[in-house]
C-alpha positions in Angstrom: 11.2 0.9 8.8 14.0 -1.0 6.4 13.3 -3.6 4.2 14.9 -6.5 2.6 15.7 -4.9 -0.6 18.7 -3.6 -2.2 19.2 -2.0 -5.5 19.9 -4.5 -8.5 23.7 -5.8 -8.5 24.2 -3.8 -4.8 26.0 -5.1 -1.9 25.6 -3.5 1.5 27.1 -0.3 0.8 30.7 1.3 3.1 33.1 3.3 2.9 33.5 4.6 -0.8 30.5 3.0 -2.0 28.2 4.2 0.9 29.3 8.1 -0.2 28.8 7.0 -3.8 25.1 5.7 -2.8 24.1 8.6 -0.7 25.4 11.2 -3.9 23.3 9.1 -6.2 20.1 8.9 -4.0 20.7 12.6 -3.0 20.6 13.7 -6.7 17.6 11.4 -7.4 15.2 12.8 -4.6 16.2 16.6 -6.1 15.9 15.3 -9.4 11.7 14.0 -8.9 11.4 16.9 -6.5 11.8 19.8 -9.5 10.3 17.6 -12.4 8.9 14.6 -10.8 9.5 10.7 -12.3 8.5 11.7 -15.7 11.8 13.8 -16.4 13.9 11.3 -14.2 16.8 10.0 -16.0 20.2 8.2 -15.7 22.0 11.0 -17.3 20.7 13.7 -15.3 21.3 11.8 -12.2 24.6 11.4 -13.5 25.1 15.4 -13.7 23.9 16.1 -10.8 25.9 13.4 -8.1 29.2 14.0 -10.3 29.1 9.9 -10.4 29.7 8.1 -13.8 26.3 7.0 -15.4 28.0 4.0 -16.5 28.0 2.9 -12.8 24.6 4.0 -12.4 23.3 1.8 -15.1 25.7 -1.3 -13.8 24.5 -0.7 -9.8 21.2 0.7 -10.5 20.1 -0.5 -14.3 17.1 2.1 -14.4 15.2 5.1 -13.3 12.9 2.6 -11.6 15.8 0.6 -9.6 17.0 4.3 -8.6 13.4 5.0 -7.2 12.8 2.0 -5.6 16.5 2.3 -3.4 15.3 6.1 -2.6 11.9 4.7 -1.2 14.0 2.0 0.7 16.2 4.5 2.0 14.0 7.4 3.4 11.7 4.3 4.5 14.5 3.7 7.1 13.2 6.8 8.9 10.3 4.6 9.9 11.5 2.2 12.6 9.2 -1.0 13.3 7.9 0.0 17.1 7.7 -2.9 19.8 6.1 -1.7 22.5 4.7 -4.6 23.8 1.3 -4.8 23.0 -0.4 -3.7 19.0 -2.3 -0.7 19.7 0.7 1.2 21.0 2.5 -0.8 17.8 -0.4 1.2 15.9 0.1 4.2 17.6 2.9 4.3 17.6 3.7 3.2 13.7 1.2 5.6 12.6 2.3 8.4 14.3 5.7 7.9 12.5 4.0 7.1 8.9 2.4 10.8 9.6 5.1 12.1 10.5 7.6 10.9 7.0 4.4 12.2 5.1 4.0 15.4 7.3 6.9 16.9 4.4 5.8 18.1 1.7 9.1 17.0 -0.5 7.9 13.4 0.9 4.5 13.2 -0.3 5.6 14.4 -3.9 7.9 11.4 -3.9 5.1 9.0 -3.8 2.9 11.2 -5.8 5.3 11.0 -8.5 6.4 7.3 -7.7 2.2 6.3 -7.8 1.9 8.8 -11.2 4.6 6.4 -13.2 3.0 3.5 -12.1 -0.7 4.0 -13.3 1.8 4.5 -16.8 4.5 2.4 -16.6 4.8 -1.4 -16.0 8.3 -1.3 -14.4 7.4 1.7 -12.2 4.3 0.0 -11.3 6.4 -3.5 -10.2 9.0 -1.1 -8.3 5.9 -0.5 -6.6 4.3 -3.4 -5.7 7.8 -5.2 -4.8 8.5 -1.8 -2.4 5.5 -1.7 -0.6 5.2 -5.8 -0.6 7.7 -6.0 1.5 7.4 -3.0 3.8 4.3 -5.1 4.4 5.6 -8.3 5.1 8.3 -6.4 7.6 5.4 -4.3 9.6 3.8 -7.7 9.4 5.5 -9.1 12.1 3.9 -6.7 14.8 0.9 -8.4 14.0 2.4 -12.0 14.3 4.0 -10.8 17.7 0.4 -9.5 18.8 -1.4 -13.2 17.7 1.4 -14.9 19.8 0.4 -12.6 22.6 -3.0 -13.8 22.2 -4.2 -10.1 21.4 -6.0 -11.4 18.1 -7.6 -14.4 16.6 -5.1 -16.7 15.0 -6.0 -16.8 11.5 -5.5 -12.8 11.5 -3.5 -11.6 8.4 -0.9 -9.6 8.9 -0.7 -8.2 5.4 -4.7 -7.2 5.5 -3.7 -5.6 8.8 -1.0 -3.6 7.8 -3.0 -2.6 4.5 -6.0 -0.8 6.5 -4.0 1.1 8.8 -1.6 2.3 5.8 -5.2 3.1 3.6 -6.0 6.0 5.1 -2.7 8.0 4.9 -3.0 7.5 0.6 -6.0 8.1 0.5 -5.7 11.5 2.4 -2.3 12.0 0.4 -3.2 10.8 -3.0 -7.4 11.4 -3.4 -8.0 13.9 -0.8 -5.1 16.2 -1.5 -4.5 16.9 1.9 -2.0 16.8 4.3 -1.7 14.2 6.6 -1.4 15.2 10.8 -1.5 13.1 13.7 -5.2 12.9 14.0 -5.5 10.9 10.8 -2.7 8.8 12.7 -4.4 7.9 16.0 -8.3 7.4 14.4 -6.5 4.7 12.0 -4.3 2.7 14.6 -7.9 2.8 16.9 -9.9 1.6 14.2 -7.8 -1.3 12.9 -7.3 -2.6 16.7 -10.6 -2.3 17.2 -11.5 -4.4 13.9 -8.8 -6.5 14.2 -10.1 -7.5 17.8 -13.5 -8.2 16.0 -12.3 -10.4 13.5 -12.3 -8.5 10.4 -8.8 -9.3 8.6 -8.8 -13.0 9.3 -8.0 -15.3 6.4 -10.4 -16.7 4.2 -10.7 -19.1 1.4 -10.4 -18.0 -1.9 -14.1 -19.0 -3.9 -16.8 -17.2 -5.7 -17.4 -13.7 -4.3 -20.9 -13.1 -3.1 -22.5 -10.0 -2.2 -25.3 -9.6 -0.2 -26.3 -5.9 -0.3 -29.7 -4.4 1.9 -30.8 -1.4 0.6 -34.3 -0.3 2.1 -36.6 -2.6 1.1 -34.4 -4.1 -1.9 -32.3 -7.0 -1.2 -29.9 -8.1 -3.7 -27.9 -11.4 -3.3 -25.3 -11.9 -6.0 -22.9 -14.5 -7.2 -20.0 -15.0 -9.4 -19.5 -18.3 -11.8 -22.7 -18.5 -13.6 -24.2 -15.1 -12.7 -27.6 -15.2 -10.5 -29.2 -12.3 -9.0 -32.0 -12.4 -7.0 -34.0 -8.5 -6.3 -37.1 -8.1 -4.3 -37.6 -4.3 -4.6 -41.1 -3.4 -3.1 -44.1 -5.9 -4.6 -42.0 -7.0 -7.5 -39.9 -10.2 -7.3 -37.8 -10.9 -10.1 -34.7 -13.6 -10.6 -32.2 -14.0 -13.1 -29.8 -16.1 -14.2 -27.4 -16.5 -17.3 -29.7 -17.9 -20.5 -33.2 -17.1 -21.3 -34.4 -14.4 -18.6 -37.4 -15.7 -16.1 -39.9 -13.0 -14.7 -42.8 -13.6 -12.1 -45.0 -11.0 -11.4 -46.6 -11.4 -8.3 -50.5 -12.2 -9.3 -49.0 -13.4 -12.7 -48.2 -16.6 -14.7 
């Protein structure tokens, strides 16, 4: 799956400039794969693509813009599927995330990519801008499927495209484990199936409230002015910002 972007000051790279590119990005990928983003840098890049690092730093200007066209380019191996309908769009999508992150040399690369960005700003806006718009591309399945009529048409396709991508981090970044096809199919099912149901539709921003059931405790809670109402066996109690209020029951 390609995306929009393009490394700072690039234009769509052939001939001399496409071998340039790929002996850059080649170097860069070996580079994070034997010390990872934290021991990434222009001049070692440099040394190891046999390309000037004053062009690296006039095409490329960082580490980050170096990561963030690597990420672009191996994230051509994903092609957007149109099979017709979304769950073989799903399927078929997730089958091909699982298998880019069935390498182990791949999931280091976002390891490493994810590691920088809990630390560094610039890594953490490579980031977001990467995988911003490989949402917005995979997007379009989901605007092909409300066309179809396949889903309500308020569905959004980012909040789509975020739940089926969830599970593959989580297994890759949390869980430590590798990811197989299994973990593919069970989350293209379940984001048809909630998708169908209604569950990534748009809604209007406003104060968040949460309405949790717990056994016999309900909670019902809202943001602004905080007020929480518990009922947790006999006891009723309500609060509210200011001067707490308590009513025992068979009290005054």
């Amino acid at each position: 799956m390609t995306t929009a972007h393009h490394a700072p000051g690039e234009t769509r790279p052939g001939g001399r400039t496409a071998r340039t590119r790929q002996a850059v990005l080649t170097a860069v990928f070996e580079e994070l794969g034997e010390g990872g983003f934290a021991e990434l840098t222009m001049e070692k890049v440099a040394q190891r693509s046999g390309i000037h690092v004053a062009t690296l730093y006039r095409r490329w200007r960082c580490t980050e813009g170096l990561v963030c066209d690597l990420l672009t380019d191996l994230s051509a191996e994903v092609p957007l599927p149109d099979s017709g309908t979304l769950p073989g769009d799903l399927q078929a999508l997730a089958c091909s995330i699982a298998a880019f992150y069935g390498e182990a040399r791949m999931r280091r690369l976002i390891e490493a990519v994810v590691s920088a960005a809990a630390r560094d700003p610039q890594a953490a806006a490579v980031l977001r801008t990467f995988f911003g718009e490989r949402l917005a591309l995979a997007g379009r399945m989901v605007e092909r499927a409300v066309g179809r009529g396949e889903l309500p048409t308020d569905t959004d396709p980012e909040k789509v495209m975020s739940a089926l991508g969830a599970p593959f981090y989580y297994r890759i970044l949390i869980a430590r484990r590798p990811v197989d096809r299994d973990v593919a199919e069970s989350a293209a099912t379940a984001v048809w199936a909630a998708s169908r149901a209604g569950a990534y539709v748009r809604t209007d921003d406003g104060p968040a409230v949460c309405t949790e059931v717990d056994g016999p405790a309900v909670r019902t809670e809202v943001d602004g002015p905080a007020v929480r109402t518990e009922v947790d066996g006999p006891a009723v109690r309500t609060e509210a910002d200011g001067p707490a209020n308590g009513t025992p029951p068979g009290g005054s």
